[in-house]
PyMOL commands that place a pseudoatom at each C-alpha (Angstrom):
pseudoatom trace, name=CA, resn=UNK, resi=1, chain=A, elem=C, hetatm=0, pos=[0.000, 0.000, 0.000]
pseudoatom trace, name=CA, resn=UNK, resi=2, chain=A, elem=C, hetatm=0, pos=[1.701, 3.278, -1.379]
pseudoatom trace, name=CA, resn=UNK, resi=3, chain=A, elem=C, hetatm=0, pos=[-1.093, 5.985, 0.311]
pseudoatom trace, name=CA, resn=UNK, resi=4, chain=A, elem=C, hetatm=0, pos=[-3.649, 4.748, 3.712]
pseudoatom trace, name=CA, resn=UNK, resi=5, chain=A, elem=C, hetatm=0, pos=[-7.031, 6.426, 3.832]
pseudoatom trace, name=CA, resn=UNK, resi=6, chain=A, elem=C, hetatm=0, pos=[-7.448, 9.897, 5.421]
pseudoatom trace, name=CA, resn=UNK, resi=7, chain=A, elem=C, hetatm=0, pos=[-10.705, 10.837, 6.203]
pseudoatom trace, name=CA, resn=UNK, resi=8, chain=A, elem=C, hetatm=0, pos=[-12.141, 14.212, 4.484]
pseudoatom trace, name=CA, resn=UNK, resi=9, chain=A, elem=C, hetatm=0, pos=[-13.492, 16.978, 6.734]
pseudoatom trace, name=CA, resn=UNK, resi=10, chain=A, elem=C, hetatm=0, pos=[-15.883, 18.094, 4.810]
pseudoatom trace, name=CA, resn=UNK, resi=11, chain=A, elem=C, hetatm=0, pos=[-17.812, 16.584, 1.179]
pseudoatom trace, name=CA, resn=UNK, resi=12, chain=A, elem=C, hetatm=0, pos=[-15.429, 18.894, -0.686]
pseudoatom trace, name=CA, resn=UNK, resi=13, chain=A, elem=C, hetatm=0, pos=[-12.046, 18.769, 1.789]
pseudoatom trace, name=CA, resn=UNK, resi=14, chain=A, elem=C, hetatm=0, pos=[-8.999, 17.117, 0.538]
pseudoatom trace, name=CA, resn=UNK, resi=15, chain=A, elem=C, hetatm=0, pos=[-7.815, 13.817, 2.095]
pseudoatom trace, name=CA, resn=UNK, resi=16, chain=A, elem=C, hetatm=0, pos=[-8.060, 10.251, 0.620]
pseudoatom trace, name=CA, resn=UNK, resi=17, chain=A, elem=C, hetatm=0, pos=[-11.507, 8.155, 0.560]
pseudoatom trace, name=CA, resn=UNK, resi=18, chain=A, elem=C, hetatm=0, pos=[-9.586, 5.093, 0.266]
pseudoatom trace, name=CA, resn=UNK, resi=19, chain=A, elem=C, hetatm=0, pos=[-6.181, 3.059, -0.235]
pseudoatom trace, name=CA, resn=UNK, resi=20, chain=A, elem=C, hetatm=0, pos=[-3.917, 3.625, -2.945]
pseudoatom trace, name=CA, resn=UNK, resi=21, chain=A, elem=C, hetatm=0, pos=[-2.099, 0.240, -3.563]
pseudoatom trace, name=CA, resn=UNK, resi=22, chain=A, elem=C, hetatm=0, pos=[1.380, 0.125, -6.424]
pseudoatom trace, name=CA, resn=UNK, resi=23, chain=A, elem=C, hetatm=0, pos=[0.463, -1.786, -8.571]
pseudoatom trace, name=CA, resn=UNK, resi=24, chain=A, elem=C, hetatm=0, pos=[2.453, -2.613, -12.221]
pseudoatom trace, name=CA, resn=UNK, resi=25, chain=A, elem=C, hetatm=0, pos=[0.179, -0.846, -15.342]
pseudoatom trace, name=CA, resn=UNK, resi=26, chain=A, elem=C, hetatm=0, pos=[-1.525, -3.942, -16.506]
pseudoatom trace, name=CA, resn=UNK, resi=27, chain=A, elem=C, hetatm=0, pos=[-1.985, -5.915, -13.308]
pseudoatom trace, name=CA, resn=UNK, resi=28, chain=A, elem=C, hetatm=0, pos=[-5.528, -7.226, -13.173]
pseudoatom trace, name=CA, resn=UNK, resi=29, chain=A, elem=C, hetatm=0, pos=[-8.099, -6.019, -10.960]
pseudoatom trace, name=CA, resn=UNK, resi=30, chain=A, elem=C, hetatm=0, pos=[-10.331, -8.512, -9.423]
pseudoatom trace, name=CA, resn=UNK, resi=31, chain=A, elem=C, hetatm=0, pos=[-14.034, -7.849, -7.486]
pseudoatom trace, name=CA, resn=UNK, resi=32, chain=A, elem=C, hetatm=0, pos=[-13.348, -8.489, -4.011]
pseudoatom trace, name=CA, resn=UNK, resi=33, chain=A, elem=C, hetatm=0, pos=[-16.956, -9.462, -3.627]
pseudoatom trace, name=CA, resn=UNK, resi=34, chain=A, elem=C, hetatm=0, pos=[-20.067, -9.969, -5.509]
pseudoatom trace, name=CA, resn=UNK, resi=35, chain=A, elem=C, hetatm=0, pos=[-22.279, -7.121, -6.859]
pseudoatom trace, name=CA, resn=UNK, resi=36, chain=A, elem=C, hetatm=0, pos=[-24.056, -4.708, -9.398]
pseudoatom trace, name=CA, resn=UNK, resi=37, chain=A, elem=C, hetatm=0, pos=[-22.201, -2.041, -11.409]
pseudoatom trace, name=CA, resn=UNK, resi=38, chain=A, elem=C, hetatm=0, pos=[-23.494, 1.123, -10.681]
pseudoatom trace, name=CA, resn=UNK, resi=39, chain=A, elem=C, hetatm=0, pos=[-21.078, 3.109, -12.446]
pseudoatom trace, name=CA, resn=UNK, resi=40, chain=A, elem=C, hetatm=0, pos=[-18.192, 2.532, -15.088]
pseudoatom trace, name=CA, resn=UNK, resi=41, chain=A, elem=C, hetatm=0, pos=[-16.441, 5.503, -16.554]
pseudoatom trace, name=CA, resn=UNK, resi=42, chain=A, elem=C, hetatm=0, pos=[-14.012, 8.492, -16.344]
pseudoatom trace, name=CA, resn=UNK, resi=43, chain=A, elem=C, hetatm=0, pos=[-14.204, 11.230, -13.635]
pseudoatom trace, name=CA, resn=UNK, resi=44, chain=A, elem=C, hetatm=0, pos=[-11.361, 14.042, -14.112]
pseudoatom trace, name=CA, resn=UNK, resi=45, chain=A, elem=C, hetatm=0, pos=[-9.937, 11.521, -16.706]
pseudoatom trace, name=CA, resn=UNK, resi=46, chain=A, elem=C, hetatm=0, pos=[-9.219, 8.536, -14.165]
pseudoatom trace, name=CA, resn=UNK, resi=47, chain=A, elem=C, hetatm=0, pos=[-11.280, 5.229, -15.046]
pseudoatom trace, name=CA, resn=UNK, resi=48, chain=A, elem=C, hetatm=0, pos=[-13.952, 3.868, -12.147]
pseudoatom trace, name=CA, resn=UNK, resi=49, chain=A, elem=C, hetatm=0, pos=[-16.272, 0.708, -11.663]
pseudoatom trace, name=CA, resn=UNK, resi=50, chain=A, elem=C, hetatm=0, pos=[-17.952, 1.128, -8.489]
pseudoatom trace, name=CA, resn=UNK, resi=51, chain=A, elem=C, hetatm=0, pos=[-20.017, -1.829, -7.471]
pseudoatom trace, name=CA, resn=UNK, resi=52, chain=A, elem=C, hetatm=0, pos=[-23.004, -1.764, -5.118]
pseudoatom trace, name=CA, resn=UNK, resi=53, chain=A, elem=C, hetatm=0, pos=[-23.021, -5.009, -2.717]
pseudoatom trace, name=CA, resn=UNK, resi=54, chain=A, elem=C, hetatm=0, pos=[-25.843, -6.494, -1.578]
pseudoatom trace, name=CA, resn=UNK, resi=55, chain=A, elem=C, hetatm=0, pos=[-25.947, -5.265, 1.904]
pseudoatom trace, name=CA, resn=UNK, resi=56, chain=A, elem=C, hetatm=0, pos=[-25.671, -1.727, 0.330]
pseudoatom trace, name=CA, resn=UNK, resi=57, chain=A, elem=C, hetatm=0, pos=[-22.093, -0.632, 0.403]
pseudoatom trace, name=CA, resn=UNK, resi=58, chain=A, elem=C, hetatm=0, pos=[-20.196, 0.565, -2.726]
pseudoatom trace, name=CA, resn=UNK, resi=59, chain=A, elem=C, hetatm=0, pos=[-16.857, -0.796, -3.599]
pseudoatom trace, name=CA, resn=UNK, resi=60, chain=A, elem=C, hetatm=0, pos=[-14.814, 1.363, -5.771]
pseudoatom trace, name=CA, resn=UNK, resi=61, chain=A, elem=C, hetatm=0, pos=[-12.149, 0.680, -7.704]
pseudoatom trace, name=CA, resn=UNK, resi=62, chain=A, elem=C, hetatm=0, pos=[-10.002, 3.202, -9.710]
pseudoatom trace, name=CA, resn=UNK, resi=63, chain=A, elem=C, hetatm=0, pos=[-7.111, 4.208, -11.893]
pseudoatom trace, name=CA, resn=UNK, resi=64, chain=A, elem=C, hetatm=0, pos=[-8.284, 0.969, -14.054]
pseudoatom trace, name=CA, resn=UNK, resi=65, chain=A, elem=C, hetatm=0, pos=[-7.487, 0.844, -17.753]
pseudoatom trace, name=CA, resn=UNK, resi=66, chain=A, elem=C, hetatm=0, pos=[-8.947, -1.837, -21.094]
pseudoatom trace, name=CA, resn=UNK, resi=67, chain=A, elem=C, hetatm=0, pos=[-12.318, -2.888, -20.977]
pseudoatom trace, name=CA, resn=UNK, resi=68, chain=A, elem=C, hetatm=0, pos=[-14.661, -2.145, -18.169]
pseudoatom trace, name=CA, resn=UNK, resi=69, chain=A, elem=C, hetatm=0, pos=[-17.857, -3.784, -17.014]
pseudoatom trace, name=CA, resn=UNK, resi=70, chain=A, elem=C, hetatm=0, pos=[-20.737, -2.082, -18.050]
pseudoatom trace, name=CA, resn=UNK, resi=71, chain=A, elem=C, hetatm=0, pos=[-23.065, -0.573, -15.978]
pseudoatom trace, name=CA, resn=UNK, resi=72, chain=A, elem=C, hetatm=0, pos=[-25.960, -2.966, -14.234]
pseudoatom trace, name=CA, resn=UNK, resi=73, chain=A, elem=C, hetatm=0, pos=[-23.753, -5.784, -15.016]
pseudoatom trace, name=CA, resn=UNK, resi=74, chain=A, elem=C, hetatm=0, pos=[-23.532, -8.253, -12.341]
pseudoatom trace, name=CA, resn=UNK, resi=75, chain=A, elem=C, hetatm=0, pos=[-19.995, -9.107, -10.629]
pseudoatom trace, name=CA, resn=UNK, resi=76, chain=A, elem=C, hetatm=0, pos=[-18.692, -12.254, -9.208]
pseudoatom trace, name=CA, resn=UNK, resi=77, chain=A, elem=C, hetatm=0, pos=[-16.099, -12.068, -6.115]
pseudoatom trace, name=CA, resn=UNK, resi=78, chain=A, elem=C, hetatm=0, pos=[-13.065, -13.114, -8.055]
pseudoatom trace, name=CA, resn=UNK, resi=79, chain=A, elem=C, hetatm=0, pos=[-14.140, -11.631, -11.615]
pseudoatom trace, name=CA, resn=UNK, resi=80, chain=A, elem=C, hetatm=0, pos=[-11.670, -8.866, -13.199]
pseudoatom trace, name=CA, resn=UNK, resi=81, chain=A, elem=C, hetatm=0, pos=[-13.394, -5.707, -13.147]
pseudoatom trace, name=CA, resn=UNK, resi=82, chain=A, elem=C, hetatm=0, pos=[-10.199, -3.932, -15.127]
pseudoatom trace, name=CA, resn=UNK, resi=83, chain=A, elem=C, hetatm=0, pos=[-6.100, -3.307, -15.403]
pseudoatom trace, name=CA, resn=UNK, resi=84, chain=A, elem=C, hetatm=0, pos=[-4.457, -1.468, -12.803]
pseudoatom trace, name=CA, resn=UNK, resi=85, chain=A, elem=C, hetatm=0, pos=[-2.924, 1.995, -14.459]
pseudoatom trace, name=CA, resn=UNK, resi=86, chain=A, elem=C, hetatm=0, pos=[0.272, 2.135, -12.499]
pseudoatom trace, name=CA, resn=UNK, resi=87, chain=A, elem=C, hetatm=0, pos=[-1.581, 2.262, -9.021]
pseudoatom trace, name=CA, resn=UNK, resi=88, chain=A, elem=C, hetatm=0, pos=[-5.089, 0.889, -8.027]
pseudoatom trace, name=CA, resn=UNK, resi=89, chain=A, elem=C, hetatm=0, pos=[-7.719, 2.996, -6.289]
pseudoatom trace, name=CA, resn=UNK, resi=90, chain=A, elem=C, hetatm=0, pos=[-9.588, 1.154, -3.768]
pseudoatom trace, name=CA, resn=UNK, resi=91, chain=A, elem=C, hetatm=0, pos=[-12.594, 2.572, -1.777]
pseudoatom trace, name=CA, resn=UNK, resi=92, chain=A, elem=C, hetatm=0, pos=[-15.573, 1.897, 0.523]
pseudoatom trace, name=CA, resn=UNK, resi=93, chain=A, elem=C, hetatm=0, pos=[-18.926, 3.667, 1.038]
pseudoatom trace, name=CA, resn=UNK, resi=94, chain=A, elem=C, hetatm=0, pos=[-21.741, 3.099, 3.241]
pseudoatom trace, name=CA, resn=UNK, resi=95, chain=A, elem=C, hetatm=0, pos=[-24.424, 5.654, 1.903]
pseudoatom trace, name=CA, resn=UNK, resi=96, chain=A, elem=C, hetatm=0, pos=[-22.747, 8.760, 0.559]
pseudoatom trace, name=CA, resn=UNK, resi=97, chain=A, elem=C, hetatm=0, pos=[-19.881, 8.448, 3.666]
pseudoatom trace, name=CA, resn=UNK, resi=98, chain=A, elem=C, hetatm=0, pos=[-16.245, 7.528, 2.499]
pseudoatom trace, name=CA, resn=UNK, resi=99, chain=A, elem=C, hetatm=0, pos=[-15.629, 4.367, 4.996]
pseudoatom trace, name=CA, resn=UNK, resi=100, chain=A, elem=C, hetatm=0, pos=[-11.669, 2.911, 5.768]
pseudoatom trace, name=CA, resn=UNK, resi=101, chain=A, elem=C, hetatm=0, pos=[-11.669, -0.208, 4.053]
pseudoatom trace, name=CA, resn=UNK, resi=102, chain=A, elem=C, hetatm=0, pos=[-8.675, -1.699, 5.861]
pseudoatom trace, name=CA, resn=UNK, resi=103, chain=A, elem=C, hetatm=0, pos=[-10.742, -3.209, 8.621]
pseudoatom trace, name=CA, resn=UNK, resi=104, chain=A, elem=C, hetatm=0, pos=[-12.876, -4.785, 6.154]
pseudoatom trace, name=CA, resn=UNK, resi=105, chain=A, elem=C, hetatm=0, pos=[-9.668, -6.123, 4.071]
pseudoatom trace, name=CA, resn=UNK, resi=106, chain=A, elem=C, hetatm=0, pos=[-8.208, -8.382, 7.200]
pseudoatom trace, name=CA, resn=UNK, resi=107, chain=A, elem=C, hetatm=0, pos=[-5.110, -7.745, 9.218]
pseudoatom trace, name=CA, resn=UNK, resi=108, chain=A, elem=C, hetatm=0, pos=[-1.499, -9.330, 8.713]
pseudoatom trace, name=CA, resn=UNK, resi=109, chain=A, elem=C, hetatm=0, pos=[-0.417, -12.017, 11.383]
pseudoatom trace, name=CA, resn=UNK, resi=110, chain=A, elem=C, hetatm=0, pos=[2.802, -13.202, 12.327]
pseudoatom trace, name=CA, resn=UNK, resi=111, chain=A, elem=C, hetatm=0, pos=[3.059, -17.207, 13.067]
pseudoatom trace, name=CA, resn=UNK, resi=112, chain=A, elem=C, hetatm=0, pos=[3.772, -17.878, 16.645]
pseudoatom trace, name=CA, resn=UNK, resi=113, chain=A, elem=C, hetatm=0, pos=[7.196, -19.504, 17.176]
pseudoatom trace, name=CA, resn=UNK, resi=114, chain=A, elem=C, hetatm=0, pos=[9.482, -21.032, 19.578]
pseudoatom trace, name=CA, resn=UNK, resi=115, chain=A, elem=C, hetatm=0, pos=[13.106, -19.293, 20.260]
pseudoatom trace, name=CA, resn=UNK, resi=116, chain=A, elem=C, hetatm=0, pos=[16.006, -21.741, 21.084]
pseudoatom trace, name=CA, resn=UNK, resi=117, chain=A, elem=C, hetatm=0, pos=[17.392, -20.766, 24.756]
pseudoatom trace, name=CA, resn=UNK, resi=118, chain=A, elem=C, hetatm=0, pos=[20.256, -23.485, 24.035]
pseudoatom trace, name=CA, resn=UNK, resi=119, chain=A, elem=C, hetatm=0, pos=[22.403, -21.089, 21.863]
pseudoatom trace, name=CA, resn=UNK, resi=120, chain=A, elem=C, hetatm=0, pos=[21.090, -22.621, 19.084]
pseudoatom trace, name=CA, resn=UNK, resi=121, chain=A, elem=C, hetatm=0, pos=[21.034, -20.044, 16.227]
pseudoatom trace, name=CA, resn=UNK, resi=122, chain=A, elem=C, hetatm=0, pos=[17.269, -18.839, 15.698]
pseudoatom trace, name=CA, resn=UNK, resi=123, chain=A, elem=C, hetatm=0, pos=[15.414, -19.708, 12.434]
pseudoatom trace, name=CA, resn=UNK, resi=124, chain=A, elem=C, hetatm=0, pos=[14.451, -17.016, 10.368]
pseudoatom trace, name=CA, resn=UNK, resi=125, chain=A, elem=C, hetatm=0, pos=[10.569, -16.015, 11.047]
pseudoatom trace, name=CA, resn=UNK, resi=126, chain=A, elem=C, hetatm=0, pos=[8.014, -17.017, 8.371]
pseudoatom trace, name=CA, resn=UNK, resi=127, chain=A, elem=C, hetatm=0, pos=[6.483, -13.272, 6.277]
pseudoatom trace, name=CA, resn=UNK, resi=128, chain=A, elem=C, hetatm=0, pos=[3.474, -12.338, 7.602]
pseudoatom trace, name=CA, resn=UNK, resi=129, chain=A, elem=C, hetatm=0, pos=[0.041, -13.500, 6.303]
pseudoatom trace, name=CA, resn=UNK, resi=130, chain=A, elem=C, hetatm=0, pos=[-2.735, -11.344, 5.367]
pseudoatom trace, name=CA, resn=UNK, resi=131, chain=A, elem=C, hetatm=0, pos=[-5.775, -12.912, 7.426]
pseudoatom trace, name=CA, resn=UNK, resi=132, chain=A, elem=C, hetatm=0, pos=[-9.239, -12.029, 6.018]
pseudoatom trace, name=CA, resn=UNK, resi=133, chain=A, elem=C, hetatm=0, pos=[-11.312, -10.237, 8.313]
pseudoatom trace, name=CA, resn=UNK, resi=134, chain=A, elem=C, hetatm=0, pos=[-14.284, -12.670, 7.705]
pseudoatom trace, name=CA, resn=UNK, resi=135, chain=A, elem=C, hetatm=0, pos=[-12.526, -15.164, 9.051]
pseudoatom trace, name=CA, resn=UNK, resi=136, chain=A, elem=C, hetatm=0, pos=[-9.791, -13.273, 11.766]
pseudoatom trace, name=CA, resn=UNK, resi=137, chain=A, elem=C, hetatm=0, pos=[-10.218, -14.164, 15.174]
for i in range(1, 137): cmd.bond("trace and resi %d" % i, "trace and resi %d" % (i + 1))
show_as sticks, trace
zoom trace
């Protein structure tokens, strides 16, 4: 993640209503869950699908490039909504409020481990994992 989500003060205040992630021009986009288009085009010349989830909120996805979805087209969780354009725009809303989507993303967790207390020279720790927040506990 290149830029975290800052909050606006006001509708019209700067800040950022989402996470910017670097991403190579051409990496695909996938939905991260299944919904409705309810909008696929340019806005100030950056490319957006935003798609409405069942329980109402509104995943958007930006700086996209080749073929979008059109709009009212349905979705699937997994299903490549566009290319990234040299970053990816990711956002939440519930309603017309700009929500951090990080929670909703998961958390990374380390692997609990064991240290040697014989002088016996450590392993080296296993990367993180990114645990989905469905399914954190």
């Amino acid at each position: 993640m290149v830029d975290d989500f800052r909050e606006p003060a006001c509708r019209w205040c700067p800040g950022n209503r989402g996470l910017e992630y670097g991403t190579a021009a051409g990496d695909q986009v996938s939905a991260v869950a299944t919904g409705v288009v309810v909008f696929s085009g340019s806005v100030a010349g950056t490319r957006y699908v935003v798609v409405e989830l069942a329980d109402g909120l509104r995943i958007t996805y930006g700086n996209l490039t080749g073929p979008l979805p059109t709009t009212d087209a349905v979705v699937v969780a997994g299903s490549v909504v566009g290319s990234a354009a040299g970053h990816l725009h990711f956002g939440v809303r519930e309603g017309d409020r700009y929500v951090d989507p990080a929670p909703m993303i998961g958390e990374l967790r380390g692997v609990p481990r064991l240290i040697p207390v014989d002088g016996t020279p450590r392993l080296p720790a296993p990367p993180p994992m990114l645990t989905c927040a469905a399914t954190a506990t």
